[in-house]
DOVODREN-710253 format. One record per residue: residue in three letters; x, z, y of N, C-alpha, C, CB in turn. Coordinates in steps of 0.05 Angstrom, whole numbers, plus 5000, padded with zeros to 4 digits. Glycine has a CB too. Layout:
N
AlaXZYXZYXZYXZY/...
END
This chain:
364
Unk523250555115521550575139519750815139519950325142/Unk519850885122517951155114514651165115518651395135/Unk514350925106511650865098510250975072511650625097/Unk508451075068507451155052503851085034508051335063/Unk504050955016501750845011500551094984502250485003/Unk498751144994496651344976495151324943494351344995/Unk495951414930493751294903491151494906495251334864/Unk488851374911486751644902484151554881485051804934/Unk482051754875480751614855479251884840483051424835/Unk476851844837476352004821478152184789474351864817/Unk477852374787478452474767478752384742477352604767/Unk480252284732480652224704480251934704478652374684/Unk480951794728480851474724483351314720479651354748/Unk485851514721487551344715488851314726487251184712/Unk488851514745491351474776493451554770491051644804/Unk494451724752496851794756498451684727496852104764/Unk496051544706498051414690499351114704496651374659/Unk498151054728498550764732501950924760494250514750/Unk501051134765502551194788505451224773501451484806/Unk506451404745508051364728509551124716507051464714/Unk507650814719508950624713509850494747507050434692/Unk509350654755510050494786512850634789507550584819/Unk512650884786514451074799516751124780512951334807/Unk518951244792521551274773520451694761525751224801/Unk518751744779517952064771515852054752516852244795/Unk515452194730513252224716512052434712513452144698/Unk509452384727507752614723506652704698505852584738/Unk505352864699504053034670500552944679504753494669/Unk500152784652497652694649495552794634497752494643/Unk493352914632491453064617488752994620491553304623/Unk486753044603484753014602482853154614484552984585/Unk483653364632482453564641481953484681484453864631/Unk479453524678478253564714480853744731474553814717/Unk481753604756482453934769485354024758479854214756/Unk486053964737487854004730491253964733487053964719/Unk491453964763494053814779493654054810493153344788/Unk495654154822494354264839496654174862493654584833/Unk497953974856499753814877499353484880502853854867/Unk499953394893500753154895502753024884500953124912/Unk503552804872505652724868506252454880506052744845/Unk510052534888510952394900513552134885511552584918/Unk513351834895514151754881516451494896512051714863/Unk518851464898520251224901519551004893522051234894/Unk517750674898518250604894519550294885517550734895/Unk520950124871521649914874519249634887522749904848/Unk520549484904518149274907519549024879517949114950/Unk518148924859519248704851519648434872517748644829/Unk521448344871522548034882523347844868524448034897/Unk522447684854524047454843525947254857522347314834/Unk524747314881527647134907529547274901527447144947/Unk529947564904532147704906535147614882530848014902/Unk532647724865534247644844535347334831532947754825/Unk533647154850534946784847537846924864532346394873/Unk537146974890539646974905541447074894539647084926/Unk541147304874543447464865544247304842542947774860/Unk543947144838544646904807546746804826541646584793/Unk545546704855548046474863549946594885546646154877/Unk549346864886551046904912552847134889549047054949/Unk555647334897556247524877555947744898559147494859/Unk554747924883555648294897555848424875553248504916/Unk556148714891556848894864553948944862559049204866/Unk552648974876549249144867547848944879548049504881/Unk545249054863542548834874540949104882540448574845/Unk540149144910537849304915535149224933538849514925/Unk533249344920530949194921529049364943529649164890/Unk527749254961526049454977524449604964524549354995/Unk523449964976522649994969519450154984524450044956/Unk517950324968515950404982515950634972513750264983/Unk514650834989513651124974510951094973514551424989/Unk510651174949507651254930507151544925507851124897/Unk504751664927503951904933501151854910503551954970/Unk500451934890499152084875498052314876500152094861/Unk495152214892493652464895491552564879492752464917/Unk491652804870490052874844487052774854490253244837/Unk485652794836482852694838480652894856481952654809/Unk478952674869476752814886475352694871476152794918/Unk472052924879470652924870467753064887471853004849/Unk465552974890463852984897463453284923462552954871/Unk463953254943464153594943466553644962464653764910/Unk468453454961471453494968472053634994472853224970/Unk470253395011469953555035470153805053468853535036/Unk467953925027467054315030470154425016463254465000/Unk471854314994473554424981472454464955474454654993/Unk471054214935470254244915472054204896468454144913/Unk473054254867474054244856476754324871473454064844/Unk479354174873481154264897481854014910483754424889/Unk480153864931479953644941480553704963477953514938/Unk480453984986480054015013483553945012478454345026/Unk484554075001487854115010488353725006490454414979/Unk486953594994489153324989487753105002489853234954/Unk485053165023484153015039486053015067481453105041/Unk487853235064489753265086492553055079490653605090/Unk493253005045494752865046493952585042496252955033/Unk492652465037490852175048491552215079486652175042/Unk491252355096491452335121494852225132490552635131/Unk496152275116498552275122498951965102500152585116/Unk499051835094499151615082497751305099497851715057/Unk498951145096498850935120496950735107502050785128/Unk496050775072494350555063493750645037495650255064/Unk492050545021490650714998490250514974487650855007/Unk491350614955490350484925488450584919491950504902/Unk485050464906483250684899483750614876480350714908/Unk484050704851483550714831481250694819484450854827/Unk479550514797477550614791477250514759475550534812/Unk475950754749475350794721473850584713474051054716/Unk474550314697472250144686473150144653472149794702/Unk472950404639472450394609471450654601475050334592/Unk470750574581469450734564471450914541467450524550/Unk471751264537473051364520471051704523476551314528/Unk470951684488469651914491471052134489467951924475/Unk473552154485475852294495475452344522478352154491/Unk475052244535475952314564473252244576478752134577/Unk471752514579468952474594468452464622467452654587/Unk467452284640467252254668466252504674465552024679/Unk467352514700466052814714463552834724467552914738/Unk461852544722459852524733457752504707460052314752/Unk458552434681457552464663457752194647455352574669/Unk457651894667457651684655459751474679454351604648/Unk460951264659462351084678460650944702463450874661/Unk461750944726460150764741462050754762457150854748/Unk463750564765466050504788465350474824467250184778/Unk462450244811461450264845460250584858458450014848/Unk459650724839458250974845460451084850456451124824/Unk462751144834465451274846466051114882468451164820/Unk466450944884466650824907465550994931465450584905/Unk463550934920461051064937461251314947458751094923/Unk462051414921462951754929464951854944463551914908/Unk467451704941470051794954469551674982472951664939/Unk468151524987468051315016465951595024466250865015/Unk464651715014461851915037464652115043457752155013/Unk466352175023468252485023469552365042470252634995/Unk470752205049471852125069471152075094472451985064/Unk468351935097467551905124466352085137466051725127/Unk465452385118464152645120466552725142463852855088/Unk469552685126471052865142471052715169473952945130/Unk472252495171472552265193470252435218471151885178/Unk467552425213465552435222466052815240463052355196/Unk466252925222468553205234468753285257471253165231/Unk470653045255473053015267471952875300475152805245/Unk470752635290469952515324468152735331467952155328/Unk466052905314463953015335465253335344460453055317/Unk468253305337470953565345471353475381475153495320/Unk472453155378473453005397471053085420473952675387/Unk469252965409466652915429466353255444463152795407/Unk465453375427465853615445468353705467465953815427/Unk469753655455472253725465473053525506474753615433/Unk471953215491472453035518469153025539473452635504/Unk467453185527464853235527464053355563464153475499/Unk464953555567464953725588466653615616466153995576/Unk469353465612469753335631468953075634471653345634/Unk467252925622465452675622463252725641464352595593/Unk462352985633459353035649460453115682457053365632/Unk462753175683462953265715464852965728465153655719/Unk463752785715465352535720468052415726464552485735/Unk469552455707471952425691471252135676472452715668/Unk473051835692472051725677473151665656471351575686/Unk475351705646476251685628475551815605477951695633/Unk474452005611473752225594470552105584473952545613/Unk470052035603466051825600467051625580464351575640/Unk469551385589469751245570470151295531471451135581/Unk472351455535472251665502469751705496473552005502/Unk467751875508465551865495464051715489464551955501/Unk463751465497461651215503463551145473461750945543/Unk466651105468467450985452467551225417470250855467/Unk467251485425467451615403463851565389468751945412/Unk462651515406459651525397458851315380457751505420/Unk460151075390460950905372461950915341462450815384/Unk463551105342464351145311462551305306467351255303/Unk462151475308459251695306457051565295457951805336/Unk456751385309453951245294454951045267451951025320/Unk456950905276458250765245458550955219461550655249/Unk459351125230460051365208457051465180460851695233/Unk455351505210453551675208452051445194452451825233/Unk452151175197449551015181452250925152447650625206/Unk453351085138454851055114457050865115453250975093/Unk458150765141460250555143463350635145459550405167/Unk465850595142468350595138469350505161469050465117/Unk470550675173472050635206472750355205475250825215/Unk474650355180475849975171474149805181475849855137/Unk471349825186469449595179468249485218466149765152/Unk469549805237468049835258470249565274467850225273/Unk468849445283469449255297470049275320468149115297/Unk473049385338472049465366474549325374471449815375/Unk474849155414478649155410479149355416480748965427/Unk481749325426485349465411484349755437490149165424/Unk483649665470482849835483481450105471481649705498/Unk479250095457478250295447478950385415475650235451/Unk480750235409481350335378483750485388481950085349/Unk485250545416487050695420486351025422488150595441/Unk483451015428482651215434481351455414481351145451/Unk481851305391481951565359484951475344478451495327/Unk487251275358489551245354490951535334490651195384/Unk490151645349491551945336490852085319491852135351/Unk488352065313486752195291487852095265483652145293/Unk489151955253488851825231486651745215489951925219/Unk483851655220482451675206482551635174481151565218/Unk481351835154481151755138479851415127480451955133/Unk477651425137476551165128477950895144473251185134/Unk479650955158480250735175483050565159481050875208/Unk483550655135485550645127484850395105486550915120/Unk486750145114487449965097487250055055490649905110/Unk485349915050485749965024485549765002484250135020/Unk486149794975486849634962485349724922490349624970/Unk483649624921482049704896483049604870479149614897/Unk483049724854484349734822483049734807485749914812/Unk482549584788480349734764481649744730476949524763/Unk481049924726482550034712481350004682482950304723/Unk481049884662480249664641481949824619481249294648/Unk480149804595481649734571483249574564480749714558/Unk484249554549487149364536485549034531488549534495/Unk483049054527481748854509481248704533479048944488/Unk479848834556479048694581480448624600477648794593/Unk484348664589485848594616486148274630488848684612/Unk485648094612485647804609482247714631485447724567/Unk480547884615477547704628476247984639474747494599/Unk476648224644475048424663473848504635472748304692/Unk471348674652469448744630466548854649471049024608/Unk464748924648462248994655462349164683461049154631/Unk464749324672464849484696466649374724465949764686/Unk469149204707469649164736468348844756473149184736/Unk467548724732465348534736462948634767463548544701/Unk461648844767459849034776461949084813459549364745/Unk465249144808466249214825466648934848468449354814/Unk466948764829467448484848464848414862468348204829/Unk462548424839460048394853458948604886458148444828/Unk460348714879460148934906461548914912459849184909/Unk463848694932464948714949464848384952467348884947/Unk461848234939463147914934462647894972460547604907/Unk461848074997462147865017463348085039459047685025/Unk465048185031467848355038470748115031468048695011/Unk472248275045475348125038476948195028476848045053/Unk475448505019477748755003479348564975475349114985/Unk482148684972482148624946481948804926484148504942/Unk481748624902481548764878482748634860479148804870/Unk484348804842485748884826484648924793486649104839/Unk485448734768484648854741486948984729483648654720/Unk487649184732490249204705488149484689494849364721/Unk490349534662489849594641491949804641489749374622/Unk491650074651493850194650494750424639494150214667/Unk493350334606494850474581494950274569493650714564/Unk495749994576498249734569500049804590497249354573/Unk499449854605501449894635503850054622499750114667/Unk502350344618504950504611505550444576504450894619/Unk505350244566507150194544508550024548506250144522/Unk508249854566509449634575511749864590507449394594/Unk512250044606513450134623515750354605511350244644/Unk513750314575516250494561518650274536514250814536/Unk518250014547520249904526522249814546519049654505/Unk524749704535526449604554526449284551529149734551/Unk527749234578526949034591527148724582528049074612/Unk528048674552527748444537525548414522529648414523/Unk525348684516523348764499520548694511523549044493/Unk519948734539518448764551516848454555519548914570/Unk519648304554517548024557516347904527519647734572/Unk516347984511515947864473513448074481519047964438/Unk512748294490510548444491508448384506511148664497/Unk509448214533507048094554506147814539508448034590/Unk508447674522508147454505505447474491510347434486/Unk505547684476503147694453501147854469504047854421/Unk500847914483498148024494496847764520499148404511/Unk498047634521498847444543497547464574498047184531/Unk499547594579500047644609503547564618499248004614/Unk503347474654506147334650507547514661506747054662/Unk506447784674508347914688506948224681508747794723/Unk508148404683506348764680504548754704508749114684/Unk501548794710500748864736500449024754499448834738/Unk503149284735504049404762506449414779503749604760/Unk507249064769508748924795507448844811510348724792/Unk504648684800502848574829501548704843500948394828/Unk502048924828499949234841501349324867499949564817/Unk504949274861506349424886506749264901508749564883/Unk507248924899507548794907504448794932508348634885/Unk502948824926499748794931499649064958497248874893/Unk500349284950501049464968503249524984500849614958/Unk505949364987507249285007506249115025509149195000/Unk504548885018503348695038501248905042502248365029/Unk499549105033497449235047498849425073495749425025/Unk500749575053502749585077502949415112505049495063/Unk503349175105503248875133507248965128500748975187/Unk508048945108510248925101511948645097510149065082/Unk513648605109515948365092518348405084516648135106/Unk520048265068522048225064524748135076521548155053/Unk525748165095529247975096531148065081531147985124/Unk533147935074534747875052538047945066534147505041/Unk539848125056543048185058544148125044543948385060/Unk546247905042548047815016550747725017546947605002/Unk551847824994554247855001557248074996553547855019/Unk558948114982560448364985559548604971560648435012/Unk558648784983557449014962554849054941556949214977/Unk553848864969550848824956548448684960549849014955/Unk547448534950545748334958543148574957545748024938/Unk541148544986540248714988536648605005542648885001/Unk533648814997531848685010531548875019529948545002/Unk530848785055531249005076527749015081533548895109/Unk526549255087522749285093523349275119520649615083/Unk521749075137520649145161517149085164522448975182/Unk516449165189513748995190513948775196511949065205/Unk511948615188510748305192510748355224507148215174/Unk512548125237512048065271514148205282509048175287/Unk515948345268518648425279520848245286519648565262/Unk522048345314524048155317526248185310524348105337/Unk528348015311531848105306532448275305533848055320/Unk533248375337533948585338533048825323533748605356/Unk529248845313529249165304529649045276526149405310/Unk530348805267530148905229533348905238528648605194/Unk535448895253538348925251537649205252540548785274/Unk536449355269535549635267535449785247533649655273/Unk533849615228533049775199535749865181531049555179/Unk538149605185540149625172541949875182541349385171/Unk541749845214543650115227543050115254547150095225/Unk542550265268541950385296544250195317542650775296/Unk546450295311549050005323549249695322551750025308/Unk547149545300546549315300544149285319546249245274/Unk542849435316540349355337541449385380536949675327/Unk542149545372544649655403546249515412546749865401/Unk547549315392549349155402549148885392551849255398/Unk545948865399546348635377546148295396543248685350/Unk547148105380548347885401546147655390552447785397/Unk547047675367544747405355544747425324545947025364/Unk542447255306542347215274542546955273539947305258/Unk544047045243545146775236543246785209548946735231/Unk541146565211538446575188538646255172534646605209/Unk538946395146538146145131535346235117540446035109/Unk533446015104531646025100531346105072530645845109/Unk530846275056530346285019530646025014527246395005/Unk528345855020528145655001530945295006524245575004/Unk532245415024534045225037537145375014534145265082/Unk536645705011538545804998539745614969537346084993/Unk536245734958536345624936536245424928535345674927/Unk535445184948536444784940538944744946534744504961/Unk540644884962543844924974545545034954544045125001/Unk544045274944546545414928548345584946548545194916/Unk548645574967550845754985550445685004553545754981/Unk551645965026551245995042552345695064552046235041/Unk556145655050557145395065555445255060559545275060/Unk554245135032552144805034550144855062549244754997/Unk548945065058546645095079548245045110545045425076/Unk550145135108551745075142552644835143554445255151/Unk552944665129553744435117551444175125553944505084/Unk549144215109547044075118543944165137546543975094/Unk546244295151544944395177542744665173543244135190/Unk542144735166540144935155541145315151539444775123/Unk542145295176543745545186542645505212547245565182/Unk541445695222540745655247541546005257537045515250/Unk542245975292542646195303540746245324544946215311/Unk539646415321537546615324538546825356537446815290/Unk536346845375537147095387534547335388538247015416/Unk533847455417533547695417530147645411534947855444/Unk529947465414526347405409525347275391524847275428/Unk526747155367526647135336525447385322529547095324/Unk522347235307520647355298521647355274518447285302/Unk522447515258523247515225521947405209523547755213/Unk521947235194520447115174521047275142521346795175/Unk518747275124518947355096520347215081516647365085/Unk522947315073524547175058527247165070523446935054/Unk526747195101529946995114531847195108530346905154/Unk534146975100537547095100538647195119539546925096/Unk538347415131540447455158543247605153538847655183/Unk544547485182547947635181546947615209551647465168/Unk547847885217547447965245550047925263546348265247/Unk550247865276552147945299552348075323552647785305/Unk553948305326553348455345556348595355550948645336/Unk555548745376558148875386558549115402559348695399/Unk559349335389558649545410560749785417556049685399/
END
């Protein structure tokens, strides 16, 4: 679908070793500020454990798994805005990204000294949210000028934009996150196009020593407390366990989460966590070549996830034939489920559910 979810984060917190266990690309990691003068880009897998029940009881030749692109953006830093360190060029690629991992530094290593001098995660917060709403802020008082001159000679449309850009203007301006501005759908059409930086769905990480992946630690303790009457989530992983966990193979891997005791790596719940930030779901293809999980958005109908599979299914499409995951897996197959009724056919105004089995039918 060509969605794209963002990692960003201060300098040296950890973004791009956690972006390496996500991604099939591996970047080059260092201890140095500034030291990255690209972005990196990354394919990658969503874990499913449905997928893989189904592929126990159904046969194909391949199992493929949805996926997402991940974008690793070097670190900002205090300043970004103006083009400090080299932050101006990658506030443009945040812009282009549909939702944001922040990364944030909660350990201590005297190897690797904060750019600010000492750990403090909510203070990082703090900082990337001003570099962001600095630019945001830009940007509407660009608009405002711009819809400014035909407002005053009474243009009402042009009166309304302003009455509604002023609005963000002042949210901005008293330290708030577009995310937070409360307006309906009528006036949130009307910076539609801007992408705002701050307006962007996000998803917080904190980024722990090995010792604190089980119970947190001080710092990200401090991060929860600052958001206890927000709905953001937050995230503990440990992600220099992450990438050792990401360098053994895959039997190996569970005798390693055994003794540290964790039940799964958390940067499956990490991607998992950023497909739903995404407003992403799952339907399910099985069968013949390949049992397969198709991405659409949450509230899509038939027709466009037949879409997703091919332009000619959505064009000619007649009706779905949907069984439910969990009807799959008490059935065993596709006949039991047609069998004890639990095959149902679907037409053009069937909302896709997370999980469902479809075979499309169509004709063109």
């Amino acid at each position: 679908m060509g969605l794209k979810c963002g990692i960003i984060g201060i300098t040296n917190s950890g973004k791009t070793t956690l972006f390496n266990c996500m991604s099939k690309t591996k970047a080059q990691v260092t201890n140095f500020a500034f030291s990255s003068d690209k972005s990196n880009v990354g394919i990658c897998n969503i874990p499913d454990e449905r997928l893989e029940k189904i592929h126990q009881l159904i046969t194909a030749e391949q199992l493929v798994y949805a996926t997402v692109e991940i974008i690793d953006i070097p670190g900002l830093t205090k300043g970004s805005n103006q083009g400090e360190g080299i932050g101006n060029s990658f506030l443009a690629d945040i812009r282009l990204c549909d939702a944001l991992i922040h990364v944030l530094r909660c350990y201590d290593d005297d190897n690797l000294p904060h750019i600010d001098g000492s750990v403090n995660p909510v203070r990082d917060i703090e900082t990337i949210d001003l570099e962001l709403q600095i630019k945001d802020l830009e940007q509407i008082e660009r608009k405002i000028q711009k819809v400014d001159k035909a407002a005053r000679v009474g243009d009402k449309e042009a009166r309304f934009q302003v009455e509604v850009l002023q609005k963000y203007k002042n949210h901005l301006e008293n330290f708030q996150n577009v995310r937070t501005l409360d307006l309906p759908d009528s006036e949130k059409k009307v910076v539609e196009d801007m992408m705002l930086l701050s307006a962007k769905p996000i998803l917080y990480v904190c980024n722990v020593d090995e010792k604190s992946v089980l119970t947190g630690n001080k710092y990200s303790e401090s991060v929860i407390d600052y958001f206890k009457d927000s709905d953001n989530q937050i995230l503990v992983i440990a992600g220099k366990l992450e990438a050792e966990i990401a360098e053994l193979e895959e039997e190996d891997q569970a005798l390693f989460l055994e003794d540290v005791g964790i039940q799964e790596p958390g940067v499956n719940k990490l991607l998992q966590a950023a497909y739903k930030l995404l407003n992403l779901i799952s339907f399910f293809t099985v069968g013949g070549k390949e049992n397969r999980a198709w991405t659409i958005t949450k509230g899509s109908l038939a027709p466009q996830a037949a879409g997703v599979i091919h332009s000619d299914l959505e064009r000619g499409f007649i009706r779905a034939e949907v069984i439910k995951y969990d009807d799959m897996i008490t059935y065993g197959s596709e006949l039991n489920c047609k069998k004890a009724g639990k095959l149902t056919v679907e037409g053009k105004n069937y909302v896709v559910q997370d999980g469902d089995i479809l075979h499309i039918r169509f004709n063109v």
